[in-house]
Wavefront OBJ file of the C-alpha trace (Angstrom):
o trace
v -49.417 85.001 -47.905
v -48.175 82.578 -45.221
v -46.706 83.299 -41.913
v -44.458 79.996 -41.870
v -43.777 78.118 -38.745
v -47.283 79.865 -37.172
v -49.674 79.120 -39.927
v -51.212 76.273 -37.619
v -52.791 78.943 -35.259
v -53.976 80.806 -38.750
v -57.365 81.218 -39.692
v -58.129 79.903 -43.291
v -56.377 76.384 -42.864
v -59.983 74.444 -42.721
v -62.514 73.468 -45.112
v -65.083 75.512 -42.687
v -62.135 78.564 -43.537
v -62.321 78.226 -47.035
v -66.240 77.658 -47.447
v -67.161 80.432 -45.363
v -64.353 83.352 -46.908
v -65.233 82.317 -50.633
v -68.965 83.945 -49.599
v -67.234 87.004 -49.027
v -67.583 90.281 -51.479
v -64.649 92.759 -52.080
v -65.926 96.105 -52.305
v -64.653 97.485 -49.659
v -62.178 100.580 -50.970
v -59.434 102.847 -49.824
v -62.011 106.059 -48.868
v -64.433 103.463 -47.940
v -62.265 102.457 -45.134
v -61.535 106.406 -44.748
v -64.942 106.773 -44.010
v -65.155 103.995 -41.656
v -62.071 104.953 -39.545
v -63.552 108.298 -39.210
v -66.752 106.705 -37.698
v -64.961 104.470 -35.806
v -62.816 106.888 -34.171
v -64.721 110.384 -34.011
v -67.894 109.631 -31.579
v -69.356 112.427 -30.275
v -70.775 110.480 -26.979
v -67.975 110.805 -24.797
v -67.300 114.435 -25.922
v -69.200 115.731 -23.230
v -67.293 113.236 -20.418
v -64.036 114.651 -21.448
v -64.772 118.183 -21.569
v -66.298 117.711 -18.107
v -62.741 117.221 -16.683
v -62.190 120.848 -17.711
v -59.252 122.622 -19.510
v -56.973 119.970 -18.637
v -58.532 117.597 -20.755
v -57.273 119.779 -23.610
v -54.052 119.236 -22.316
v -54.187 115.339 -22.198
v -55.783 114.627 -25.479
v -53.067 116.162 -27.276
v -50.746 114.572 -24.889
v -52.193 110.991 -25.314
v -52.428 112.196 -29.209
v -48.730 112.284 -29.148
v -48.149 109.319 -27.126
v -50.712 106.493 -27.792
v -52.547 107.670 -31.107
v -49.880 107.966 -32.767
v -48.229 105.047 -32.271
v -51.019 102.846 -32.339
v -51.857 104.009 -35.825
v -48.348 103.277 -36.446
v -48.429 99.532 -35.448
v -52.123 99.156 -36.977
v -50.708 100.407 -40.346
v -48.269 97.445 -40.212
v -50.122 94.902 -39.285
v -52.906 95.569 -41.399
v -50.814 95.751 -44.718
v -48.519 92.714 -43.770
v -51.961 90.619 -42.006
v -55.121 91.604 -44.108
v -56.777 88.431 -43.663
v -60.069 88.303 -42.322
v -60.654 88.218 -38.721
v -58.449 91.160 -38.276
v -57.018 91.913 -34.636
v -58.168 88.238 -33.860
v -55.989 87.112 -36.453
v -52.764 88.848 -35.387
v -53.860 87.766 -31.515
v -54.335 84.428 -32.345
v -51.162 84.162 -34.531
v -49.266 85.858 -31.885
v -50.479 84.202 -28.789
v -52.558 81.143 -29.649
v -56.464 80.437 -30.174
v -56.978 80.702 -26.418
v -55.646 83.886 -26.298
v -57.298 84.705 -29.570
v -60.519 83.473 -28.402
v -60.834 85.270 -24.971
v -59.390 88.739 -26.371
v -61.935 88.395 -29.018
v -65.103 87.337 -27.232
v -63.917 90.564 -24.898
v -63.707 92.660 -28.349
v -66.506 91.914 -29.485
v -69.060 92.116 -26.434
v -68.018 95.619 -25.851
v -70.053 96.615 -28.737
v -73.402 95.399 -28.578
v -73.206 96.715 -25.067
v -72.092 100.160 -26.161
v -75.358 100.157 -28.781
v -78.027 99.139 -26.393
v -76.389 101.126 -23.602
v -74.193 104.605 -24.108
v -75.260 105.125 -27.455
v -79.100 105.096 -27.515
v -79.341 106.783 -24.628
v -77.365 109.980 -26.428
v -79.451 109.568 -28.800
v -82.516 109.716 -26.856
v -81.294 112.457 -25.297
v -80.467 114.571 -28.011
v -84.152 113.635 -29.244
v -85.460 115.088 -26.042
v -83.440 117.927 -26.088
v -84.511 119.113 -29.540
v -87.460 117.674 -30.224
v -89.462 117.278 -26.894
v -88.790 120.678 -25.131
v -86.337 118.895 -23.268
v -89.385 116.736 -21.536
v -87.767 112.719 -21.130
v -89.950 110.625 -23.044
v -92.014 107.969 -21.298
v -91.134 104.147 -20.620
v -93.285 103.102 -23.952
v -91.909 105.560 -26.136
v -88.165 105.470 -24.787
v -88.337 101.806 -25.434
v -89.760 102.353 -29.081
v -87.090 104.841 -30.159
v -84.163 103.006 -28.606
v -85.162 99.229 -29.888
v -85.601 101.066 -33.228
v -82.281 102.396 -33.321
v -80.134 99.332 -31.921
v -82.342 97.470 -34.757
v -81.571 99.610 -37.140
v -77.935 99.660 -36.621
v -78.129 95.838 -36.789
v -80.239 96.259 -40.142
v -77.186 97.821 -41.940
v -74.730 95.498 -40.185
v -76.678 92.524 -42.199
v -76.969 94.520 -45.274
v -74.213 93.118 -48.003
v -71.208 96.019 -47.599
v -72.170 97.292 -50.616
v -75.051 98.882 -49.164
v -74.281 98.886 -45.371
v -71.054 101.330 -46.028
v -72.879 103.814 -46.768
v -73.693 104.487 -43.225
v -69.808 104.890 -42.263
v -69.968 107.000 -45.211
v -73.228 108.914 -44.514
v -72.084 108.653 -40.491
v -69.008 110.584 -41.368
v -69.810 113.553 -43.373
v -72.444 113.835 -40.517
v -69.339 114.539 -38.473
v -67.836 116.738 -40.908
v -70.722 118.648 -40.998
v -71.819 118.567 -37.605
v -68.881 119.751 -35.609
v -67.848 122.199 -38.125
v -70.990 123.812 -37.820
v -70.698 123.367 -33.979
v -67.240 125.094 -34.515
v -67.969 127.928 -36.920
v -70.614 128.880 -34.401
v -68.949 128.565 -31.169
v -66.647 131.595 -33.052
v -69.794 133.896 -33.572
v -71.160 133.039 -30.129
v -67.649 134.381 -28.249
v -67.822 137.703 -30.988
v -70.883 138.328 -29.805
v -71.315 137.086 -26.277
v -67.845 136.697 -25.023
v -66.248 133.053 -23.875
v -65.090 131.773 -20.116
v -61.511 132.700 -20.315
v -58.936 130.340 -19.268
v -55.700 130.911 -17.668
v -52.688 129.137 -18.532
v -52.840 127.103 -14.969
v -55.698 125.999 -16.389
v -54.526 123.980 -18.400
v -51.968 122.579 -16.529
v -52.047 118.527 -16.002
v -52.473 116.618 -12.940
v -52.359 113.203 -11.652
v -56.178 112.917 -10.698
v -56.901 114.385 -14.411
v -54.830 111.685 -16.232
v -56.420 109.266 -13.923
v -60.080 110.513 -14.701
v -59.316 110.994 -18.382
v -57.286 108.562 -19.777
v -59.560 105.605 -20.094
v -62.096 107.545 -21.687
v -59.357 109.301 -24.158
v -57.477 105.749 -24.823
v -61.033 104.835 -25.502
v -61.831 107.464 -28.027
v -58.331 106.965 -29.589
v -58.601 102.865 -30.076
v -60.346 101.711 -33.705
v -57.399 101.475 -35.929
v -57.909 97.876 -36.868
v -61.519 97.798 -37.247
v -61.840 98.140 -41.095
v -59.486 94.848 -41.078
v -62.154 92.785 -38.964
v -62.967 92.816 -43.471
v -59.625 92.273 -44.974
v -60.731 89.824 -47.548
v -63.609 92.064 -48.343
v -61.278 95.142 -49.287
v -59.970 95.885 -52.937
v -56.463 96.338 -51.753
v -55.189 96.228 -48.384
v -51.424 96.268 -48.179
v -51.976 99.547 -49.729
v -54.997 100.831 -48.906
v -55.190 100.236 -44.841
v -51.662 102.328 -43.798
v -53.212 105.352 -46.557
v -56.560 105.294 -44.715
v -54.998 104.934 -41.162
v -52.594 107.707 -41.687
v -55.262 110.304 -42.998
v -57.818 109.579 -40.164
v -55.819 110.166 -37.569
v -55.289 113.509 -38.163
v -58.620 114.171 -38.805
v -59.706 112.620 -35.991
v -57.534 114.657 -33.616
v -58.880 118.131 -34.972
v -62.478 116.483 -34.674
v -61.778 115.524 -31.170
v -60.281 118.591 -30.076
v -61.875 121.740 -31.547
v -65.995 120.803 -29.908
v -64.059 119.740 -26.742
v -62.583 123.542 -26.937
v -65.693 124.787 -27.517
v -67.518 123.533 -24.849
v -64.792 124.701 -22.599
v -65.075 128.044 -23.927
v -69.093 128.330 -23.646
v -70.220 126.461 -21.186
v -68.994 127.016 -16.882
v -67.446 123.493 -16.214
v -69.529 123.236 -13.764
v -72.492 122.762 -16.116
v -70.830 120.222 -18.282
v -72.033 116.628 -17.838
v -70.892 113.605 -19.459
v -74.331 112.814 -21.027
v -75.592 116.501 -22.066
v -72.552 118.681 -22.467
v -72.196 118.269 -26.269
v -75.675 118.493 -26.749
v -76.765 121.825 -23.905
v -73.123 123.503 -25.540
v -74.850 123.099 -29.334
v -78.139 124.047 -27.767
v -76.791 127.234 -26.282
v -74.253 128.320 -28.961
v -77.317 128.128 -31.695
v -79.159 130.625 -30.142
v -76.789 133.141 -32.213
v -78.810 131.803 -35.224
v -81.967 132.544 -33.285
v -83.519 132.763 -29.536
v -81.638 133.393 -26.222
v -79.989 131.928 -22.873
v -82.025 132.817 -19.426
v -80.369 133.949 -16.619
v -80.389 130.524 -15.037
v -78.119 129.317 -18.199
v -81.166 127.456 -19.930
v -81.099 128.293 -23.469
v -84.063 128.425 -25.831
v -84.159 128.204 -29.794
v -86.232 130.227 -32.029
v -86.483 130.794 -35.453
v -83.296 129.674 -37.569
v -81.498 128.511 -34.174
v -84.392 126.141 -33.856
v -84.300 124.534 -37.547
v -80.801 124.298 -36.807
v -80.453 123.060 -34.128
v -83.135 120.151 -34.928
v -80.918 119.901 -38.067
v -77.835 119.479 -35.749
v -79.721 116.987 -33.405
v -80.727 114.585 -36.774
v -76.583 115.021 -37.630
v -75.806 113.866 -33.640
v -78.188 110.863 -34.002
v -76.626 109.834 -37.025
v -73.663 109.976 -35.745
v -73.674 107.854 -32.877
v -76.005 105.402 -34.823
v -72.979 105.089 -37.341
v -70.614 104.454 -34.570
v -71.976 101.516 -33.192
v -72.637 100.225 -36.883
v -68.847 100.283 -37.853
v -67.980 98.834 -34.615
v -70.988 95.882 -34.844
v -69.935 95.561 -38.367
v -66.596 94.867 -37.450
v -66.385 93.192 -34.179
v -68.984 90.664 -35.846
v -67.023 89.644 -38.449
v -64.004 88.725 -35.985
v -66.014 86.665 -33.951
v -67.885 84.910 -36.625
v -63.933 84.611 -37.934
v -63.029 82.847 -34.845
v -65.713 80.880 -35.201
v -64.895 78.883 -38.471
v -61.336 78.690 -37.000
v -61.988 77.129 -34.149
v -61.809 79.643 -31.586
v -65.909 80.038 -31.377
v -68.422 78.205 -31.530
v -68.680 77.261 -35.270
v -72.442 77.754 -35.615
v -71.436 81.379 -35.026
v -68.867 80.840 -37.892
v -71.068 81.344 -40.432
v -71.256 84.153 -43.605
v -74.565 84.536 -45.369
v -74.247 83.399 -48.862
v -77.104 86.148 -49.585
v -75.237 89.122 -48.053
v -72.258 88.122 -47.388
v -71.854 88.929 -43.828
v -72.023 87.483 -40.573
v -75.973 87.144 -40.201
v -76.172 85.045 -36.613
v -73.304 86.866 -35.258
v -75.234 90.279 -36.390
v -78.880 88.830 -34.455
v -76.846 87.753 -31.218
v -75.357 91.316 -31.153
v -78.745 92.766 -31.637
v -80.665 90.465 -28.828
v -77.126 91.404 -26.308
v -77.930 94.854 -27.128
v -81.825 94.440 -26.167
v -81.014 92.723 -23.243
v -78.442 95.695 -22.009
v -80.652 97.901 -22.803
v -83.553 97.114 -20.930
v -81.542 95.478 -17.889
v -79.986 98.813 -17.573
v -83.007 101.146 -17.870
v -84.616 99.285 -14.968
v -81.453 98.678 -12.907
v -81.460 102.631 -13.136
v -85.107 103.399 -12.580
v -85.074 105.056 -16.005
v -82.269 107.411 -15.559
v -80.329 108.375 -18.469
v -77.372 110.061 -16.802
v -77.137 106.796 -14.627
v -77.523 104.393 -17.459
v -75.001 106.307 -19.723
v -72.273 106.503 -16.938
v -73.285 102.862 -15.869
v -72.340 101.423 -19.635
v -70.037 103.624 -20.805
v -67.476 102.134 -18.351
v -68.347 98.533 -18.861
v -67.787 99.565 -21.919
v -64.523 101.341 -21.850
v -63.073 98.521 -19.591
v -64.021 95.711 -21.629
v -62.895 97.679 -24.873
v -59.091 97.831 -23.356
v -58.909 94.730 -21.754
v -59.181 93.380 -25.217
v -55.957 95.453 -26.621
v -53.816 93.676 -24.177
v -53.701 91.324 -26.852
v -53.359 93.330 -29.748
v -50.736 95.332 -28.974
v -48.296 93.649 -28.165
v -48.780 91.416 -31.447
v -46.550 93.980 -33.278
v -43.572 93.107 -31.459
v -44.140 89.055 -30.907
v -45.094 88.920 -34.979
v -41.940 90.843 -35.891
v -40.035 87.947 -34.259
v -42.143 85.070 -34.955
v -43.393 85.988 -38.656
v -40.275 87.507 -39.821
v -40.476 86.901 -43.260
v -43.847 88.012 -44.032
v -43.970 90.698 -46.659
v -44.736 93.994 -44.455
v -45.697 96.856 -47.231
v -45.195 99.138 -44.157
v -43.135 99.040 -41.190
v -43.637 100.845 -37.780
v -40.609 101.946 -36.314
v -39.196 100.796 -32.759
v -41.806 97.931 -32.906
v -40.775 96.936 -29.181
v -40.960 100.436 -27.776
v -44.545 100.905 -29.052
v -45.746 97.524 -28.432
v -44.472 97.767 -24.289
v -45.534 101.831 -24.416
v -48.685 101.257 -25.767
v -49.175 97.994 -23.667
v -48.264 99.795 -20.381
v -51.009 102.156 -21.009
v -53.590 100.369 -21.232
v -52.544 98.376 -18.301
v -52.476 101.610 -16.591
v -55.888 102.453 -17.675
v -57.507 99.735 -17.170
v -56.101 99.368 -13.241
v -57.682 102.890 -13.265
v -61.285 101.932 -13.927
v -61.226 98.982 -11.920
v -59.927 101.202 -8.699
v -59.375 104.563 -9.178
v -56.482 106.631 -7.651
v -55.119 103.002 -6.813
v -51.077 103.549 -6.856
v -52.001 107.190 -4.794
v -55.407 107.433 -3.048
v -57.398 104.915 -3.941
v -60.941 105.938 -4.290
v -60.137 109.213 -2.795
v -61.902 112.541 -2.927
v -59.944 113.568 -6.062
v -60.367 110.045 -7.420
v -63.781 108.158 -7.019
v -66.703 108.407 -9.463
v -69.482 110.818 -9.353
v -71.628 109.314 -6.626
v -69.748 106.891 -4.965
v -68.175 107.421 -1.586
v -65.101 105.636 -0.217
v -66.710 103.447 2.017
v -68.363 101.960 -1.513
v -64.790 101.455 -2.701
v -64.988 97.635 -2.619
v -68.468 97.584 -3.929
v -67.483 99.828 -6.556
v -64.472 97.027 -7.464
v -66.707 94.492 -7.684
v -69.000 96.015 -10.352
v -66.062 96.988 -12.710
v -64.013 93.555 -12.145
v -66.847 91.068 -11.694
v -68.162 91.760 -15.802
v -64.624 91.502 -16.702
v -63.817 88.179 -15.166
v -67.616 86.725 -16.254
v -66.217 87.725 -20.416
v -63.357 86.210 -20.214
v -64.633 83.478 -18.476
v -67.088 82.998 -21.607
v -64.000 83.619 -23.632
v -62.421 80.310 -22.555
v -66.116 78.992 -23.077
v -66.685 79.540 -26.786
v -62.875 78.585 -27.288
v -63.753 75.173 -25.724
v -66.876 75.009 -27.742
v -64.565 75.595 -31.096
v -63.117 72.200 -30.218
v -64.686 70.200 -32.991
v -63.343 72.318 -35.271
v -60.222 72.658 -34.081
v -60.135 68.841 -34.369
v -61.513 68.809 -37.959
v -58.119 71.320 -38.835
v -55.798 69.019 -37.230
v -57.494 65.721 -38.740
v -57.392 67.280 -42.623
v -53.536 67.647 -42.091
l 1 2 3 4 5 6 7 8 9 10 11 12 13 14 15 16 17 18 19 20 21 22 23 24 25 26 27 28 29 30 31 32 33 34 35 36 37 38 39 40 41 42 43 44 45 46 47 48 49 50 51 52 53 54 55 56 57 58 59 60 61 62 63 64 65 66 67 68 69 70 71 72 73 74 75 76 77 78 79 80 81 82 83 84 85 86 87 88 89 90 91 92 93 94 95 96 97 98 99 100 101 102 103 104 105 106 107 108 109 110 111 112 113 114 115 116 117 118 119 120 121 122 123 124 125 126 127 128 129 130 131 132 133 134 135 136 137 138 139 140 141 142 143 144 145 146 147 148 149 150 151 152 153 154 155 156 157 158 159 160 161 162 163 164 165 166 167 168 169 170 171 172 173 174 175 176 177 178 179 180 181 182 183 184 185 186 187 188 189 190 191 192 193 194 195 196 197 198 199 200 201 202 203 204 205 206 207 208 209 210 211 212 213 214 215 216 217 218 219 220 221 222 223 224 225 226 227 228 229 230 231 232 233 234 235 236 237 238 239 240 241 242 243 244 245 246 247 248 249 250 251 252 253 254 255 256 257 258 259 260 261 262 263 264 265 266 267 268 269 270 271 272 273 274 275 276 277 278 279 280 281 282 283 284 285 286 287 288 289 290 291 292 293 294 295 296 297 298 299 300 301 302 303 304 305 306 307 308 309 310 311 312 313 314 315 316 317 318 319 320 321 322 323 324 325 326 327 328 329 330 331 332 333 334 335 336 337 338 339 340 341 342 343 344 345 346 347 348 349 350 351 352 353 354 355 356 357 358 359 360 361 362 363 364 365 366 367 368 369 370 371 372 373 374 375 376 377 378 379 380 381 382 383 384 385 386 387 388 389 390 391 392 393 394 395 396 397 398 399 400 401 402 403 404 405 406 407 408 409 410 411 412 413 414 415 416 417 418 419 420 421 422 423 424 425 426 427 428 429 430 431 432 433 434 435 436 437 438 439 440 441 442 443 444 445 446 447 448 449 450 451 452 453 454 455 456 457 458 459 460 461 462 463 464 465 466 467 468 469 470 471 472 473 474 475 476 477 478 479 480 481 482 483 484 485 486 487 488 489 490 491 492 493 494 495 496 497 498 499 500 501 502 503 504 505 506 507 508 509
């Protein structure tokens, strides 16, 4: 398939194209990339960040369901089935916008995730360790180093691993989810038979301004992933068919995952006791003791019995979770980089796909040594807090991750015009409308993280993190804007460093 007058800013037009896609495998089929949507999608780490917004974060995840899920599962299903190349969300970026363009939206895709696995999710996973398995005691510098190096290196482990084997963490990852949150659902219904729930008034639930500014980068966040499983469209069976089946499935999964624990935890737990890091994990802890033990007057709940197998069975389900979260995304955002690599849009010693495996093996060891570096820069720029280290990387993270849609979506609407021809096996309706909605959005978000309330009060009472004070406001602006600036910065590096390559293209022609 050829996308005419752009093919020039297409990967696969170079001898270094060719060589390195003929290493890759296709095994990679339609409940495969179920599976790996799911895990994409559904993390359970940022559960406890939205339901700490109270019942009006109900009310704007099935808003933002309605409005930006939707449709960007919509414009993923088309350009998936009518771009399955390799590469992915570079691709349409790059064929949309140029290898600049390409290059700094994809160094900016990519980097989020390495930094989410050293960062956000280790540290859940420490905690839910702690929680279950060391009477809530936080382990010591030695042994929290130990089980978090493990677990980035383990996620890295299956990234390397030929697809073959390595999907069957997505798939392992997401019947963890199944299994998990149903549980954590069927048992939040015996808890409020037996104990009684908070009760919520409709005002409640009614949406504000501060709310939408507080949730919606973390939602938009929770709601992006469409396009990962094409980051390995030469690797799947069938594409044109398979991606829009898979995308259309997931996302209603997805919402019901999403939104029946977030419920829960609203309905056990006072919101005042809900924190971003350990809501999820104290609202599973306290619903189990139904199963076993009871909850002190001081709201500390203890497991006994069956409520303690469980809930160690439930905190083993949690870990694998968020271990098979950052594996679909290092999976994934590695192969687009190492992509843009052998097109010329990164450095082309990146470029490279193990003839052994048949996956991006230096691109999989940088994100593992970016992860180790986060992680341990973080833990002692925090003194060892968790809570600070989780809220510290989670919106590096979140920021970086929607920065990098800027390019994506709007690809829908520039490749309709420019690629008109191109065989699309499904089309999104009103293209334009759900490339500027979607677009808008994240523009909005993303003006959100960097100063919040900004457009009303910025860095007001209602608006400014957990711990910062106004007067901080410009301090806090620097720390959001100053990582974003450095990546794409380094964007426009490894795009200058793909020049050789970009020269060996244009001399073969």
């Amino acid at each position: 398939m050829t996308a005419g007058p752009i093919a020039p800013e297409s990967a696969g037009t170079s001898v270094a194209a060719q060589t390195e896609r003929q290493k890759l495998r296709k095994h990679f089929g339609r409940f495969d990339i179920l599976f790996f949507l799911l895990c994409t999608i559904v993390g359970v780490d940022t559960i406890g960040t939205v339901a700490a917004s109270g019942a009006e974060a109900f009310t704007w995840l099935i808003v933002l369901a309605a409005v930006f899920f939707v449709p960007s599962a919509l414009l993923t299903a088309e350009l998936g089935a009518a771009f399955p190349d390799e590469g992915g969300p570079y691709i349409w970026t790059s064929r949309a916008f140029g290898r600049l363009a390409g290059a700094v939206n994809n160094f900016l895709y990519w980097i989020t995730n390495p930094v989410w696995l050293g960062g956000t999710l280790s540290v859940s996973a420490v905690t839910a360790y702690t929680t279950f398995f060391n009477d809530g005691k936080d382990l010591s510098t030695p042994a929290f180093y130990a089980f978090t190096l493990v677990f980035v290196w383990v996620g890295v482990l299956a990234a390397i691993l030929s697809f073959d084997i390595g999907k069957w963490i997505p798939t392992i990852g997401a019947w963890s989810r199944f299994l998990l949150l149903g549980l954590f659902t069927v048992t939040v219904v015996i808890y409020g038979a037996k104990h009684g729930l908070h009760g919520f008034g409709l005002g409640d639930f009614a949406p504000s301004y501060a709310g939408f500014v507080a949730l919606v980068p973390v939602l938009m966040f929770n709601y992006v992933g469409f396009e990962l499983p094409n980051t390995a469209g030469d690797e799947m069976t069938d594409a044109q068919k398979d991606v829009p089946f898979a995308i259309f499935r997931s996302a209603g999964l997805a919402i019901a995952l999403y939104a029946l624990p977030i419920l829960g935890i609203l309905l056990v737990l006072p919101v005042k006791a809900i924190t971003g890091l350990g809501g999820f994990i104290d609202a599973i802890r306290q619903v189990f003791t139904v199963y076993g033990g009871h909850v002190a007057a001081d709201g500390t709940a203890t497991l006994s019995g069956a409520g303690s197998l469980l809930g160690d069975l439930a905190a083993i389900m949690f870990i694998l979770t968020v271990l098979s979260s950052g594996v679909t995304w290092v999976m994934g955002s590695d192969r687009a980089l190492a992509v843009s690599g052998y097109d010329g849009a990164a450095p082309r010693f990146l470029g490279v796909i193990s003839s052994r495996f048949g996956t991006p093996v230096r691109v999989n060891i940088l994100s593992g040594l970016v992860s180790t570096f986060v992680l341990i820069l973080a833990h002692e720029l925090t003194h060892g807090s968790a809570a600070k280290l989780f809220g510290a990387v989670l919106g590096l993270a979140v920021s970086t991750t929607l920065v990098s849609y800027l390019g994506i979506f709007p690809a829908l609407a520039v490749l309709r015009r420019k690629a008109p021809d191109v065989h699309r096996p499904y089309r999104a309706p009103f293209p334009l409308a759900i490339s500027v909605v979607l677009t808008a959005l994240v523009l909005f978000a993303t003006l959100q993280l960097v100063a919040p309330g900004a457009g009303d009060h910025w860095f007001g009472s209602a608006y400014a993190p957990d711990g910062w004070t106004h007067g901080e406001r410009l301090q806090y602006l620097l720390t959001e804007a100053v990582p974003l600036v450095a990546f794409m910065l380094l964007g426009v590096l490894f795009w200058a460093l793909g020049k050789p390559t970009r020269d060996s293209v244009a001399k073969s022609r």
